[in-house]
C-alpha positions in Angstrom: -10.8 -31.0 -13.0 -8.8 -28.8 -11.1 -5.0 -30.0 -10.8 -2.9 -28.5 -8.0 1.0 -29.5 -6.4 1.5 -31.5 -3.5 3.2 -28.7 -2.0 -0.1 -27.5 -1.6 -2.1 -30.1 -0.1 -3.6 -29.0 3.1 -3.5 -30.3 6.6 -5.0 -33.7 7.0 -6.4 -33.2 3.0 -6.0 -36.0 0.5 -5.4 -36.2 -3.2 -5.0 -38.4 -6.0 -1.3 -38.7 -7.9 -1.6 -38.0 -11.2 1.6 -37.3 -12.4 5.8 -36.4 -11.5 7.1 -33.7 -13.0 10.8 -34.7 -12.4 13.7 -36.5 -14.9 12.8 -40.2 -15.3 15.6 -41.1 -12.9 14.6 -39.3 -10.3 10.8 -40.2 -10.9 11.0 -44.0 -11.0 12.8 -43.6 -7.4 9.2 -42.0 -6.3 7.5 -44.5 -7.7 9.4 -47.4 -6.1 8.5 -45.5 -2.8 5.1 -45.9 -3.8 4.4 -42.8 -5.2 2.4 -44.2 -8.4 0.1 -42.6 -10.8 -3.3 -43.2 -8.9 -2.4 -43.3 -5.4 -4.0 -41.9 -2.4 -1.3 -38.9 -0.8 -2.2 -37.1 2.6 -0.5 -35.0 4.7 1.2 -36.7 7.7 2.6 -33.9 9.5 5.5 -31.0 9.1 8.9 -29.9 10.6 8.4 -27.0 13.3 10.0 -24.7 11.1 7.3 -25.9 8.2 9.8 -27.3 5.8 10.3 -30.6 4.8 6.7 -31.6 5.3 5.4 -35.3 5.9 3.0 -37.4 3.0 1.9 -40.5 3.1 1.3 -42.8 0.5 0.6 -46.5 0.3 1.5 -47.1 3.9 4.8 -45.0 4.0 5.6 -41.8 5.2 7.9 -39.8 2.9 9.6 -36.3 4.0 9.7 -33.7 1.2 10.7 -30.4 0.4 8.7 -27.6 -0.7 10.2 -27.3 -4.2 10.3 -31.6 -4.4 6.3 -31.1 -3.8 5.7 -28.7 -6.0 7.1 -30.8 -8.8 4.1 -34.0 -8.1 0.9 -33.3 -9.8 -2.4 -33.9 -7.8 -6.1 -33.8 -8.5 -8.8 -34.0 -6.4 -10.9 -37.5 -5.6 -14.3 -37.5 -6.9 -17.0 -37.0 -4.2 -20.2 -39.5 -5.1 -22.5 -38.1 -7.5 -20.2 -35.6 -8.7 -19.9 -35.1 -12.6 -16.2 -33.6 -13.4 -15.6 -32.1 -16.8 
């Protein structure tokens, strides 16, 4: 199963959260905005000049940087009938 960064989530794509790759601190403050192994992320939308970008996740919308993104750990939902290894 490929495994790819929330910094690189495309526009209007949607992944799973699979992990934070952040101190504990800092990743339980994620989590209590919903940010939870499991959960559903999409893109919501970007500043002009690209940077923060907009996710949403369990009903919020959360402004991040690039190099916050790059540090939560996505994989791809399963399409029906597909077998992943």
């Amino acid at each position: 199963m490929a495994r790819f960064t929330l910094k690189d989530l495309g526009k209007y794509e949607e992944a799973i959260l699979e992990s934070i790759d952040l101190p504990e601190r800092d990743a339980r403050r994620f989590m209590e905005l919903g940010f939870l192994p499991g959960s559903v992320v999409s893109t919501a939308g970007r500043s002009p000049f690209g940077d923060p970008r907009v996710y949403r996740v369990d009903g919020s919308e959360v402004a991040l940087r690039r190099e916050t993104a790059a540090r939560l750990i996505l994989r791809r939902p399963r399409s029906p009938g597909r077998k992943d290894s």
